[in-house]
Chimera marker file (.cmm) of the C-alpha trace (Angstrom):
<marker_set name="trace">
<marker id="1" x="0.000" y="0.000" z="0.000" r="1" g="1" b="0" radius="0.5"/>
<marker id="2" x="1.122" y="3.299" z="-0.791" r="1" g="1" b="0" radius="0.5"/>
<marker id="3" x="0.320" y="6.270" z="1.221" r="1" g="1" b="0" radius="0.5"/>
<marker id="4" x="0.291" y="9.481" z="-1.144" r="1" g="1" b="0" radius="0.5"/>
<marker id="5" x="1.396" y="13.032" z="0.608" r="1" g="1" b="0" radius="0.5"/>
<marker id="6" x="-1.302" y="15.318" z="1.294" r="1" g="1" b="0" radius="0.5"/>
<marker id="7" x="0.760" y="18.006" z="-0.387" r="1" g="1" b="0" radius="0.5"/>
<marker id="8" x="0.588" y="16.071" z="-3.924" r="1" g="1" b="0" radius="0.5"/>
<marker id="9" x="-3.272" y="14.814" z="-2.951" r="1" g="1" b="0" radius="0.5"/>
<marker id="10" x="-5.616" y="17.064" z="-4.829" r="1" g="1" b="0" radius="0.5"/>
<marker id="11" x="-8.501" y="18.528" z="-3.474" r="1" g="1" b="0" radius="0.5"/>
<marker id="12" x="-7.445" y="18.675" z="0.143" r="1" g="1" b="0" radius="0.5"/>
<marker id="13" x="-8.181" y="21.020" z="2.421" r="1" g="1" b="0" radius="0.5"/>
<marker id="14" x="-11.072" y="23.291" z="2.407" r="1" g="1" b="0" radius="0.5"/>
<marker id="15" x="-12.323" y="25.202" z="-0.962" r="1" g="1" b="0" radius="0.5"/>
<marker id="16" x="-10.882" y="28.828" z="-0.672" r="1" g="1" b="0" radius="0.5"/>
<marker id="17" x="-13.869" y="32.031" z="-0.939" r="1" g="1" b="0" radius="0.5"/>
<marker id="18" x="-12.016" y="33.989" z="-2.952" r="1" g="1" b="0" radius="0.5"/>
<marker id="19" x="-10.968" y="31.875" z="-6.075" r="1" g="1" b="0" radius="0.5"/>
<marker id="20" x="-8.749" y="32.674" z="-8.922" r="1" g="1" b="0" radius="0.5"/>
<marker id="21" x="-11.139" y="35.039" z="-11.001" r="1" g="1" b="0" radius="0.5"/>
<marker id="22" x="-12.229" y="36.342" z="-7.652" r="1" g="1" b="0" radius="0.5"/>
<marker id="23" x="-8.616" y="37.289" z="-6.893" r="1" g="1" b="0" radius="0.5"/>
<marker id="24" x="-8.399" y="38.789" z="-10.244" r="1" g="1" b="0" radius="0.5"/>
<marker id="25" x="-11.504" y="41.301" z="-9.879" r="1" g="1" b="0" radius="0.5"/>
<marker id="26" x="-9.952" y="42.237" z="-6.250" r="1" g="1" b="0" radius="0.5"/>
<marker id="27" x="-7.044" y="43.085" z="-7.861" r="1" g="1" b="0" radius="0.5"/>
<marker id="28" x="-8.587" y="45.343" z="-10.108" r="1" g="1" b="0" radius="0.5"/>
<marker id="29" x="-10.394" y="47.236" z="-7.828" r="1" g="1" b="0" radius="0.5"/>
<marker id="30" x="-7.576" y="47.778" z="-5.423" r="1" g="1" b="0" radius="0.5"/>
<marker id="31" x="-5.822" y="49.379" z="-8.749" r="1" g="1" b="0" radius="0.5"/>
<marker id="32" x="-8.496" y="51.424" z="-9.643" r="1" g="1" b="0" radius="0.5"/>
<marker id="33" x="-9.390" y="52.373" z="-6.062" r="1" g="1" b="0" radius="0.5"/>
<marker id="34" x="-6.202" y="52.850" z="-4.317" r="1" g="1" b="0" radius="0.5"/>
<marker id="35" x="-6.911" y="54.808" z="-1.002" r="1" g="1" b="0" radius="0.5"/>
<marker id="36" x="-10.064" y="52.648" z="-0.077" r="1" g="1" b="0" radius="0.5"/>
<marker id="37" x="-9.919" y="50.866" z="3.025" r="1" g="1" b="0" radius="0.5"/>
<marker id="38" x="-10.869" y="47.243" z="3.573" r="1" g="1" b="0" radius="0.5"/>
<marker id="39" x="-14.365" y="47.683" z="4.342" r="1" g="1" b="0" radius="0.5"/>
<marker id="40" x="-14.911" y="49.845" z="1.051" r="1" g="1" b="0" radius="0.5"/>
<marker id="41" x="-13.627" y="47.058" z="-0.870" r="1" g="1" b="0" radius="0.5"/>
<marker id="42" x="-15.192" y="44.520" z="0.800" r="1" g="1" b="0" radius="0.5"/>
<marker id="43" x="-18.706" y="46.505" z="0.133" r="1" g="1" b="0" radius="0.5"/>
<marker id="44" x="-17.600" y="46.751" z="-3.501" r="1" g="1" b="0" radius="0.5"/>
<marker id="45" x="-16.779" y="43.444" z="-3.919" r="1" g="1" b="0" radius="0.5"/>
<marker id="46" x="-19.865" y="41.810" z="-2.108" r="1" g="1" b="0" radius="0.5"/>
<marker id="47" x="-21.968" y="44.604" z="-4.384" r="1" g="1" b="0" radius="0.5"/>
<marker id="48" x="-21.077" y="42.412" z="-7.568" r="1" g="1" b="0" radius="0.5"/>
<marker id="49" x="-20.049" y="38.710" z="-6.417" r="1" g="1" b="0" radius="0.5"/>
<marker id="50" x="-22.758" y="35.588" z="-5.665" r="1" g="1" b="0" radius="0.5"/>
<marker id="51" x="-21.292" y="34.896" z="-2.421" r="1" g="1" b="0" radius="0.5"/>
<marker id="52" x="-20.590" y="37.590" z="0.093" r="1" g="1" b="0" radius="0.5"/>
<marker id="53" x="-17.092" y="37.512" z="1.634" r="1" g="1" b="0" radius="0.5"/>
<marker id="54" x="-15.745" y="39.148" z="5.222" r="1" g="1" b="0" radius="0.5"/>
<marker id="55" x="-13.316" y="42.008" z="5.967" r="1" g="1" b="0" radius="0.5"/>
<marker id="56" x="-10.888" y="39.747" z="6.827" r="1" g="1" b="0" radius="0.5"/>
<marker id="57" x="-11.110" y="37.235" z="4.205" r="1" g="1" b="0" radius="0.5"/>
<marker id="58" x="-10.643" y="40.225" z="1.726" r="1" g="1" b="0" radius="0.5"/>
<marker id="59" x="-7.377" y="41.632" z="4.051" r="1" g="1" b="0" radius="0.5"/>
<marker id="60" x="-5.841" y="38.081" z="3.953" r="1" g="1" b="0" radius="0.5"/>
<marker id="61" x="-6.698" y="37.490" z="0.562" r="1" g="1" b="0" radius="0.5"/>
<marker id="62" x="-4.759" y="40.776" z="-0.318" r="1" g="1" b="0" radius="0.5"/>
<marker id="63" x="-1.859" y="40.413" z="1.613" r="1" g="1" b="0" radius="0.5"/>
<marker id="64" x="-1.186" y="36.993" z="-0.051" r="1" g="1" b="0" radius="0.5"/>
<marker id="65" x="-1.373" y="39.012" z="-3.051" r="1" g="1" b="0" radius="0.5"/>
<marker id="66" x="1.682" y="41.200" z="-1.872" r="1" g="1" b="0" radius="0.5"/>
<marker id="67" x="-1.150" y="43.621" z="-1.050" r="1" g="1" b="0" radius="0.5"/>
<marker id="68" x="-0.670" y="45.748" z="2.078" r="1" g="1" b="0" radius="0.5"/>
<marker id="69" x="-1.081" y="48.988" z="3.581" r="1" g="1" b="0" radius="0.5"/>
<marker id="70" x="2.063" y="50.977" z="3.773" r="1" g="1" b="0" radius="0.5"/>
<marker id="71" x="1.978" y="55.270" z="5.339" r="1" g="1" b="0" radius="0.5"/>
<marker id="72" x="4.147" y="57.506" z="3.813" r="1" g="1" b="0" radius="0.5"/>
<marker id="73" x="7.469" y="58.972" z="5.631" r="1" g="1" b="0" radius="0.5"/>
<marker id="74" x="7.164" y="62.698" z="6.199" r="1" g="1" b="0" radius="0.5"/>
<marker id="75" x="10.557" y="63.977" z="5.677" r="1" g="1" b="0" radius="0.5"/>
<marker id="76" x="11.741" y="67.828" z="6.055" r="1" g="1" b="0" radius="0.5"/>
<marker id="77" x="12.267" y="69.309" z="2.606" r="1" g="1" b="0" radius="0.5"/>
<marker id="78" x="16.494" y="70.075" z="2.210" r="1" g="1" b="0" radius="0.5"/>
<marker id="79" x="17.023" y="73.843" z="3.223" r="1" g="1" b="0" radius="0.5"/>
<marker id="80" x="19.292" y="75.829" z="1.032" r="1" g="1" b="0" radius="0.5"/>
<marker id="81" x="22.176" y="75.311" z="3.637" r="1" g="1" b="0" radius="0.5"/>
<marker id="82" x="22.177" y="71.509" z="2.954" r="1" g="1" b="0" radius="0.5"/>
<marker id="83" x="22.307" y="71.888" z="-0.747" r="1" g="1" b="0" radius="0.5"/>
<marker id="84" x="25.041" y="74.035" z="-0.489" r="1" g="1" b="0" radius="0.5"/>
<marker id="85" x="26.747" y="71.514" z="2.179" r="1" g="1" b="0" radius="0.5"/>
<marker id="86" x="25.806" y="68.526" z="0.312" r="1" g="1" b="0" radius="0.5"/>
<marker id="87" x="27.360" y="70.039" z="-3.054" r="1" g="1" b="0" radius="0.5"/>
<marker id="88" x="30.332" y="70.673" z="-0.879" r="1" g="1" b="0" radius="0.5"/>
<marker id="89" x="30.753" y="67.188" z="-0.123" r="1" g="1" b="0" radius="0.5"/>
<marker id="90" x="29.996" y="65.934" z="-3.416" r="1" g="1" b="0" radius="0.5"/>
<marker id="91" x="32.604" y="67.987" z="-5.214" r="1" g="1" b="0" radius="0.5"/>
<marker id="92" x="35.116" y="66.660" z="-2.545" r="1" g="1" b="0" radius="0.5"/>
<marker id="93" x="34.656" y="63.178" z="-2.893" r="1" g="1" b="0" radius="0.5"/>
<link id1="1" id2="2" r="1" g="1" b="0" radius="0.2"/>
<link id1="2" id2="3" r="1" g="1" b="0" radius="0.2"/>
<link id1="3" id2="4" r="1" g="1" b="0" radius="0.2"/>
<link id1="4" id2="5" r="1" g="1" b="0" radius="0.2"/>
<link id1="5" id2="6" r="1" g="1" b="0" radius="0.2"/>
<link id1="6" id2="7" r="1" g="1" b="0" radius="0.2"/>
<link id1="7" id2="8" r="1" g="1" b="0" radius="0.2"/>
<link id1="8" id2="9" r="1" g="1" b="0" radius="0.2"/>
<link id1="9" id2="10" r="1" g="1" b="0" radius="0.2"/>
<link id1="10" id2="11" r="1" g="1" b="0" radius="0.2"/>
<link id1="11" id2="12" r="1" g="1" b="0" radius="0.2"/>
<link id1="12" id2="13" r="1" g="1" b="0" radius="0.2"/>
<link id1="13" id2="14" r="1" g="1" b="0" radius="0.2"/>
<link id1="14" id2="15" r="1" g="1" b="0" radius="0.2"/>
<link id1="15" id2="16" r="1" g="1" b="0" radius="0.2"/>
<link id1="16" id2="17" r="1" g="1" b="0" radius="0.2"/>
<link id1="17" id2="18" r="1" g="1" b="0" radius="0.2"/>
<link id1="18" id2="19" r="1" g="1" b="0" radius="0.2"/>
<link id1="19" id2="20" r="1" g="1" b="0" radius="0.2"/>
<link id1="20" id2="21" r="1" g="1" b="0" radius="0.2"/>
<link id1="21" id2="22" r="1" g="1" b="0" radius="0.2"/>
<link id1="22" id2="23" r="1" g="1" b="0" radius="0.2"/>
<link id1="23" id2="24" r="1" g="1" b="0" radius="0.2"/>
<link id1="24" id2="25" r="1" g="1" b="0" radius="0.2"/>
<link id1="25" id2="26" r="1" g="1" b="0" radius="0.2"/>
<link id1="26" id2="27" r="1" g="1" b="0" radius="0.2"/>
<link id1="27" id2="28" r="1" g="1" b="0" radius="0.2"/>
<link id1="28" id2="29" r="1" g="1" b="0" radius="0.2"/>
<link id1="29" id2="30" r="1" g="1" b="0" radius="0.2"/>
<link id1="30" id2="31" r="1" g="1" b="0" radius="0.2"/>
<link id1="31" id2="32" r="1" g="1" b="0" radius="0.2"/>
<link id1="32" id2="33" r="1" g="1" b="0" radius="0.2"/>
<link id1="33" id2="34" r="1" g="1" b="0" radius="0.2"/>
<link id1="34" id2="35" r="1" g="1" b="0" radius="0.2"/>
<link id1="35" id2="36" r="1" g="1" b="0" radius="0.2"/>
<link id1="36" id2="37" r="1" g="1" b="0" radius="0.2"/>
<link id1="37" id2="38" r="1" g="1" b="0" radius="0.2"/>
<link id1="38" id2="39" r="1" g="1" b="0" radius="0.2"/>
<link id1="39" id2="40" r="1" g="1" b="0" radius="0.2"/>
<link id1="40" id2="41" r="1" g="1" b="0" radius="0.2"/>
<link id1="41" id2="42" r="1" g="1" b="0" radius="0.2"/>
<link id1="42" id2="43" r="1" g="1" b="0" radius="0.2"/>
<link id1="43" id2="44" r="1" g="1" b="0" radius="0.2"/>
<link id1="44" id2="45" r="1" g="1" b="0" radius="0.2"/>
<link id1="45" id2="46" r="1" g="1" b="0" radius="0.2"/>
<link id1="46" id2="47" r="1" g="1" b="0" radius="0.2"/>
<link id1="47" id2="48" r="1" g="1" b="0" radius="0.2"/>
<link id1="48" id2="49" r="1" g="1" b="0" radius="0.2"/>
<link id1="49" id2="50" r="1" g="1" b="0" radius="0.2"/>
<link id1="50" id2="51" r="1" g="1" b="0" radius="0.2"/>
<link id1="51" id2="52" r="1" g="1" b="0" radius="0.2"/>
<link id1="52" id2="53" r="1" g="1" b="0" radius="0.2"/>
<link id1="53" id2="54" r="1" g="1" b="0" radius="0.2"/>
<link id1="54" id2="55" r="1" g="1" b="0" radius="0.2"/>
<link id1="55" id2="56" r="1" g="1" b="0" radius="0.2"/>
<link id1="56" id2="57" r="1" g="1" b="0" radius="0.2"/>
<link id1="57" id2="58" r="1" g="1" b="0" radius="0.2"/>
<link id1="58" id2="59" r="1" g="1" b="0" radius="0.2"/>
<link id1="59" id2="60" r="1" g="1" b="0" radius="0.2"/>
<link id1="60" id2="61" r="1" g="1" b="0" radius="0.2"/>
<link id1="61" id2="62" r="1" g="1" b="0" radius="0.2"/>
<link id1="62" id2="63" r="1" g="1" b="0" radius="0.2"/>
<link id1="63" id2="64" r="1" g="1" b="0" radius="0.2"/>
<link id1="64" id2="65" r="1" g="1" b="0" radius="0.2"/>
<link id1="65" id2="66" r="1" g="1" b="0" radius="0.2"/>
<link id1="66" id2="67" r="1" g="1" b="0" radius="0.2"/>
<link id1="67" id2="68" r="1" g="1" b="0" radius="0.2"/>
<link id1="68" id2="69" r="1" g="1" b="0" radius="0.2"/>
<link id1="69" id2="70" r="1" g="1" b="0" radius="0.2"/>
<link id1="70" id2="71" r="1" g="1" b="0" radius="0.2"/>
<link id1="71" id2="72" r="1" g="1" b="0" radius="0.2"/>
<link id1="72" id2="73" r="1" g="1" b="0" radius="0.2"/>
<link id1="73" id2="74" r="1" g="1" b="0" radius="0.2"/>
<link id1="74" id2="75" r="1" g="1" b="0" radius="0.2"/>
<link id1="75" id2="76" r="1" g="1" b="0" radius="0.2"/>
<link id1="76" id2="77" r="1" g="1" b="0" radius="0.2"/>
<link id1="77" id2="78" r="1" g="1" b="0" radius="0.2"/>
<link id1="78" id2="79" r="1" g="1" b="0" radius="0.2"/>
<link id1="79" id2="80" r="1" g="1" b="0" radius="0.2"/>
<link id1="80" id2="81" r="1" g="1" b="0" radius="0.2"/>
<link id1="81" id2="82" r="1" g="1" b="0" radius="0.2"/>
<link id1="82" id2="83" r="1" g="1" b="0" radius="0.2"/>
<link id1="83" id2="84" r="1" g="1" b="0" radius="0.2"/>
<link id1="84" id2="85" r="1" g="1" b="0" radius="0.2"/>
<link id1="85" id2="86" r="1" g="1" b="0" radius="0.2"/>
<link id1="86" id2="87" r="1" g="1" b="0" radius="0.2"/>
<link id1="87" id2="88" r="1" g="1" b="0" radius="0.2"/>
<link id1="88" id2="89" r="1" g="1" b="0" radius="0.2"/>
<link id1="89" id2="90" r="1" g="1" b="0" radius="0.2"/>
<link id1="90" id2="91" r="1" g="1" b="0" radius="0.2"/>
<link id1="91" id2="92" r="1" g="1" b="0" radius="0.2"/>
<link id1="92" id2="93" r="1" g="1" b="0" radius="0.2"/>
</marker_set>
């Protein structure tokens, strides 16, 4: 008798939500709707799809997409004394 590995079984496991073409209208709608949170998208993508889907199914689908939040650094803007320092150094070395 040979015992098979689940990882090469197929159809293990449970059925995912969110399937392939699912994934695919998610990702357009994060692209065309970049500053919308979670819930927004979640609303948006329930408004269209045959089975509704949670907050957090969307936020894990989209994060195993490469799909996360990120906030912008504020940074102070370079004065005219560091441009004249940094041009300083850059001539230098």
């Amino acid at each position: 008798m040979t015992v098979t590995p689940a990882v090469d079984a197929k159809g293990v496991g449970r059925r995912r939500v969110i399937r392939e073409k699912g994934r695919q209208r998610l990702s357009r709608l994060v692209k065309q709707h970049q500053r919308q949170t979670v819930a927004q998208l979640t609303a948006q993508y329930n408004a269209g799809a045959s089975a509704s889907v949670s907050e957090h199914t969307v936020q894990r689908t989209l994060f195993d997409m490469g799909l996360c939040s990120r906030r912008l650094t504020r940074v102070p803007l370079l004065t005219k004394r560091h441009r004249q320092l940094r041009l300083k150094w850059a001539r230098e070395h």
